[in-house]
C-alpha positions in Angstrom: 110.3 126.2 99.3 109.4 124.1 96.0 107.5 120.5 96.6 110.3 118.3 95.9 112.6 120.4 99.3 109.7 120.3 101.6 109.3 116.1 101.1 112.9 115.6 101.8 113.3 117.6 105.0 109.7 116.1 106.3 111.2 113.0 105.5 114.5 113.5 106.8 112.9 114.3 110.3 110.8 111.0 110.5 113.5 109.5 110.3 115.4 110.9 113.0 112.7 110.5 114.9 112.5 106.8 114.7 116.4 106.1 114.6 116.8 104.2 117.7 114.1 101.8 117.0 116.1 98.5 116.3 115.7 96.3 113.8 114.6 92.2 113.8 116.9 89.3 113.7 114.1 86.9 111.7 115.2 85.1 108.8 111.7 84.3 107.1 111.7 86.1 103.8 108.2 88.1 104.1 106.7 88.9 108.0 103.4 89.2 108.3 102.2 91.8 110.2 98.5 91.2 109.2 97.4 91.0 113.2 98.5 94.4 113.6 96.9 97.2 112.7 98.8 99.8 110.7 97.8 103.3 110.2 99.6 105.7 107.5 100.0 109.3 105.7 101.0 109.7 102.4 101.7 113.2 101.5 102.3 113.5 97.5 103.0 115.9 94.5 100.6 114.4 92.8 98.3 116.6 90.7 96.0 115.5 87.7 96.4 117.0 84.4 96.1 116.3 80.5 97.1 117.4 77.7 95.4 117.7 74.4 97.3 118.1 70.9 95.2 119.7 68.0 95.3 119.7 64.1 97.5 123.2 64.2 100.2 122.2 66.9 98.7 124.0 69.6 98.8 122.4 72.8 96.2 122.9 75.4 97.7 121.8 78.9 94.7 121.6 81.3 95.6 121.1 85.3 93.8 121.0 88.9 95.0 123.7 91.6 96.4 120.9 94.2 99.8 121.2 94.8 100.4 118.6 97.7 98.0 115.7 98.5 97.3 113.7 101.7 95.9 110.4 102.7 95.5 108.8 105.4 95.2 104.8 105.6 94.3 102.1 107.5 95.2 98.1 107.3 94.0 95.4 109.6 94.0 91.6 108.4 92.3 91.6 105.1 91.1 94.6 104.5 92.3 98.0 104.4 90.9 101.6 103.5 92.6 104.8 102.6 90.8 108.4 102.0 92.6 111.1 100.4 92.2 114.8 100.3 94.1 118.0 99.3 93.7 120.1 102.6 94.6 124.0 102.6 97.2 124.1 105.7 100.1 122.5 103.3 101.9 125.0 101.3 101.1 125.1 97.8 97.7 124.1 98.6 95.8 127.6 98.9 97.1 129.6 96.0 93.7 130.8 94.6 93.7 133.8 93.8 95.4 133.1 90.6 94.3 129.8 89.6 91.4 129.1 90.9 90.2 126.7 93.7 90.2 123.0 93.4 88.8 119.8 95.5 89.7 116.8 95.3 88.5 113.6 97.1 89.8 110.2 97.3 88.5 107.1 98.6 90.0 103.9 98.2 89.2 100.1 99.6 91.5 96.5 99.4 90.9 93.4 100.2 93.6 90.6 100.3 92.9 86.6 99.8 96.4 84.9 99.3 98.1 85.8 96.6 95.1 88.2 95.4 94.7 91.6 95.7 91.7 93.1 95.1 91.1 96.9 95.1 88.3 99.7 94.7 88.3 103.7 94.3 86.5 106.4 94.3 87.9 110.5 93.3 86.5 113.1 92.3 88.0 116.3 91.1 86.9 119.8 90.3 88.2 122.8 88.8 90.9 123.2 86.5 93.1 125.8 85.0 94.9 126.3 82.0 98.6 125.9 82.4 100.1 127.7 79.5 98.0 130.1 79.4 100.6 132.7 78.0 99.9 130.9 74.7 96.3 131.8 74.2 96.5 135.2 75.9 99.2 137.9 74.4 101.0 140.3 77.1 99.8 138.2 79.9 101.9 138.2 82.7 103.0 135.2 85.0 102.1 136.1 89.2 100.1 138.9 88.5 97.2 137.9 85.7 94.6 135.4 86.2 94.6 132.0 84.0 92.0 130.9 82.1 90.0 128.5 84.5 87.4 126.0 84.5 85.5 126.0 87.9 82.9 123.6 86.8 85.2 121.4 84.8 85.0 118.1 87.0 86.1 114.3 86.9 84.5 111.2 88.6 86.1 108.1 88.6 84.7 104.6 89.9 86.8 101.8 89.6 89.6 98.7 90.6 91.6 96.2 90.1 92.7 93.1 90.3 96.1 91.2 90.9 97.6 87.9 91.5 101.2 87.6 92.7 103.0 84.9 90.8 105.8 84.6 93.2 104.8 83.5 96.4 108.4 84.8 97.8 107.5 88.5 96.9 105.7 90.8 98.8 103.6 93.5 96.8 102.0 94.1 100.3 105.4 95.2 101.6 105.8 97.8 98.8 102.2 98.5 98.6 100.5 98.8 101.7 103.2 97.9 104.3 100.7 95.0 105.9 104.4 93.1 105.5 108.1 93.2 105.6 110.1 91.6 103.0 113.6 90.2 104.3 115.1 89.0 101.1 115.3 90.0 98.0 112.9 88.6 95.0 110.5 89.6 92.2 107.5 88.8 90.7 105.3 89.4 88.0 101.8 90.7 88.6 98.9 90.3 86.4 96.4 93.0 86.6 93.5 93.7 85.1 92.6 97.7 85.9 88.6 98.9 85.2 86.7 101.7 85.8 83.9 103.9 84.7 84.7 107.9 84.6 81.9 110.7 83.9 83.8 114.4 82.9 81.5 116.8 83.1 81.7 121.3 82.5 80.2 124.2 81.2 82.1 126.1 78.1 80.6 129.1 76.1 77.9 129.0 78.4 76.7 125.4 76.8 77.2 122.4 79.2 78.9 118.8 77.9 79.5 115.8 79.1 81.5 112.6 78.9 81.0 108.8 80.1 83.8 106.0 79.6 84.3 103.0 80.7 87.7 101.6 80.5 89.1 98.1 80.6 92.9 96.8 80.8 95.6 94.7 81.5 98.9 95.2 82.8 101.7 92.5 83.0 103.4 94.7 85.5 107.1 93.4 87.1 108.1 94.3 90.8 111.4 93.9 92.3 112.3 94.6 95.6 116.3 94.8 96.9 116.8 94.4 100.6 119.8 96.1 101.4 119.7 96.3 104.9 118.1 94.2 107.4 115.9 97.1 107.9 116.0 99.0 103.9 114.7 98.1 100.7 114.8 99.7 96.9 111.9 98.3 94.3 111.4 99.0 91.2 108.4 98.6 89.3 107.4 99.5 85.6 103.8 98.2 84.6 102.7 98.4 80.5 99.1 98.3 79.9 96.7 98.0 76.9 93.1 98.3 77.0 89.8 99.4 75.5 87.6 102.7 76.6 84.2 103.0 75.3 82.8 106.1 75.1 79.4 108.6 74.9 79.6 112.3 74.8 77.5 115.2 73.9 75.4 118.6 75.5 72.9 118.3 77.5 70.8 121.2 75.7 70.9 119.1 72.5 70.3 115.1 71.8 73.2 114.3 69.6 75.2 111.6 71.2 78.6 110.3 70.0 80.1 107.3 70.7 83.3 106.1 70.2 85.7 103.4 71.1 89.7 104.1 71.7 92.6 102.4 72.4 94.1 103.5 75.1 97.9 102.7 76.1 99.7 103.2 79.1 102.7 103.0 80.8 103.4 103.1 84.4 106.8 103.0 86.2 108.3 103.9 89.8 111.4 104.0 92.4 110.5 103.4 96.2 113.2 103.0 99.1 111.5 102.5 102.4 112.3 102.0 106.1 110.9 98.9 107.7 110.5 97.2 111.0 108.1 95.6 113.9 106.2 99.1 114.6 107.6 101.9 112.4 107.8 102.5 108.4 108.2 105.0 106.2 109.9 106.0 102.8 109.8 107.8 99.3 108.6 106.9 96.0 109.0 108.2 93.1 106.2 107.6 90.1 105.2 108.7 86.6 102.1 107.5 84.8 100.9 108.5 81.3 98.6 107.8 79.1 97.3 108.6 75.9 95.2 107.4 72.9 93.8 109.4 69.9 90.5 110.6 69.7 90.5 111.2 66.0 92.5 111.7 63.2 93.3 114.7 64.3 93.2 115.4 68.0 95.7 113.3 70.4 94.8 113.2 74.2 97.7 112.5 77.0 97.4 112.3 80.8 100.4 112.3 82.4 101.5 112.0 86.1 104.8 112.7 87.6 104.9 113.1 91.6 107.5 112.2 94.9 105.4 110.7 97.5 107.0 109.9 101.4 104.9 108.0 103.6 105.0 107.3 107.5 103.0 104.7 109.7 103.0 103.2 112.6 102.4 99.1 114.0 100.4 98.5 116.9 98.3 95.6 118.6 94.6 95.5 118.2 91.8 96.1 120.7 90.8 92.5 121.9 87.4 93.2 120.6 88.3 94.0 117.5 90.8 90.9 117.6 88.3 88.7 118.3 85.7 89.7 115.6 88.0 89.1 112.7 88.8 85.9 114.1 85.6 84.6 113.8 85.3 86.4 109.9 88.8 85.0 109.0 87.4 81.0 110.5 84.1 81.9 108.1 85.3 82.9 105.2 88.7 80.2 105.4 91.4 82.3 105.6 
């Protein structure tokens, strides 16, 4: 069973499941269900890669053994949290023999004051293998040979962003994070500006290197969301993005340091059609994200992402307790 069949039918029975659960008759064009809490799972195709294009053509695909992802999430008020990890029990997820065996490790935080959205995030990922393989080793043989792999080859990212909604009618947090439920139809631009700090790290030829950046963009990314039933919606998002990424690399047997300064451009875009209403939600996106930039004159590096992700979650009431402290943090802080 391939990734995309295995979303579908997991999808497909959610939503059998919550079928009878009727819909509202409320005619305000976003619901808030900020004094609920809301717990969620993603499960997504979503696997990091890059590819880098030399002087002679050759292309060098590089990719991390995760064929599924899944995170879990939780929203209450202002604040919500998600963590994310690649667990063996999905299928896809524990084919090592061949490719090696990668972790990967997700954590993310949000924080919502009007019309802002601020966000935080933390992932690491280790081990990668060599996709094409077949192009650097003659007579191997797809399923039965190993490909060249990279088990100390490792990413970590620190980072956020931040975004204001220009259109006080539009929900991101309905597309987003589901903390809301948008009842008509609108669009907004969203001004973002997207930073973070990432340290590559790996051993090759027995000599280790590394890599620190720091990177630093804007995005004038568009949302629109149609509500075609009271309880169904379709957005669509595509979100440009130019920045800077300052950079230090070298080995750590040697001193030589080089620094460098790219321009990196990227270019994000997405489908989602989602199921909304007082306690259940779920849905299916669809998403690409690449980006690339040259590192010299004659070396061009590309990361691109193309995954399906459904999600499922449930509404429910708070524990008084809980109710009450946020009450007095909301009256503190003004909101």
């Amino acid at each position: 069973m391939n990734k995309i069949s295995f979303l579908i039918i997991l999808l497909l029975n959610i939503s059998n499941a919550v079928s009878q659960n009727k819909g509202n008759t409320d005619s305000t064009s976003i619901l808030s269900f900020t004094d609920k809490i809301i717990i969620k799972a993603n499960i997504d195709t979503q696997t990091d890669s890059y590819s880098i294009q030399s002087e002679n053509d050759s292309n060098f695909r590089l990719s991390a053994n995760n064929q599924f992802r899944l995170v879990l999430s939780l929203d209450y008020e202002f604040i919500g949290a998600s963590i994310g990890f690649s667990p063996e029990f999905l299928p896809g997820n524990n084919d090592n023999n061949l490719k090696g065996k990668s972790t990967y490790k997700d954590y993310s935080f949000r924080f919502f004051l009007g019309n802002w959205t601020q966000g935080i995030k933390y992932k690491k990922v280790q081990s990668f293998y060599v996709e094409n393989t077949n192009d650097f080793i003659s007579n191997w043989i797809d399923g039965q040979d190993l490909y060249i792999q990279f088990p100390d080859l490792k990413t970590i990212f620190w980072g956020g962003s931040t975004s204001y909604v220009l259109n006080p009618n539009f929900s991101l947090r309905n597309v987003a994070y589901n903390t809301e439920w948008q009842r008509k139809s609108a669009g907004s631009f969203i001004p973002t500006l997207r930073y973070g700090y990432t340290h590559l790290s790996g051993t090759t030829g027995g000599t280790k290197f590394f890599e620190n950046s720091f990177d630093i963009g804007i995005a004038p990314e568009y949302y629109y969301t149609a509500v075609i039933h009271k309880n169904w919606f379709v957005s669509l998002y595509a979100s440009p993005s130019f920045g800077i990424r300052f950079s230090k690399s070298g080995e750590n047997e040697t001193d030589f340091i080089d620094n460098n300064v790219y321009w990196p451009l990227s270019f994000d875009g997405g489908l989602q059609i989602g199921y909304s209403s007082r306690k259940y939600i779920y849905g299916a996106n669809l998403k690409f994200e690449t980006t690339w930039y040259n590192e010299d004159s004659m070396t061009n590096i590309t990361n691109d992402l193309f995954f399906i992700k459904i999600y499922f979650g449930y509404r429910f009431n708070a524990p008084k307790k809980v109710e009450k402290i946020f009450k007095k943090i909301n009256k503190r802080i003004g909101l």
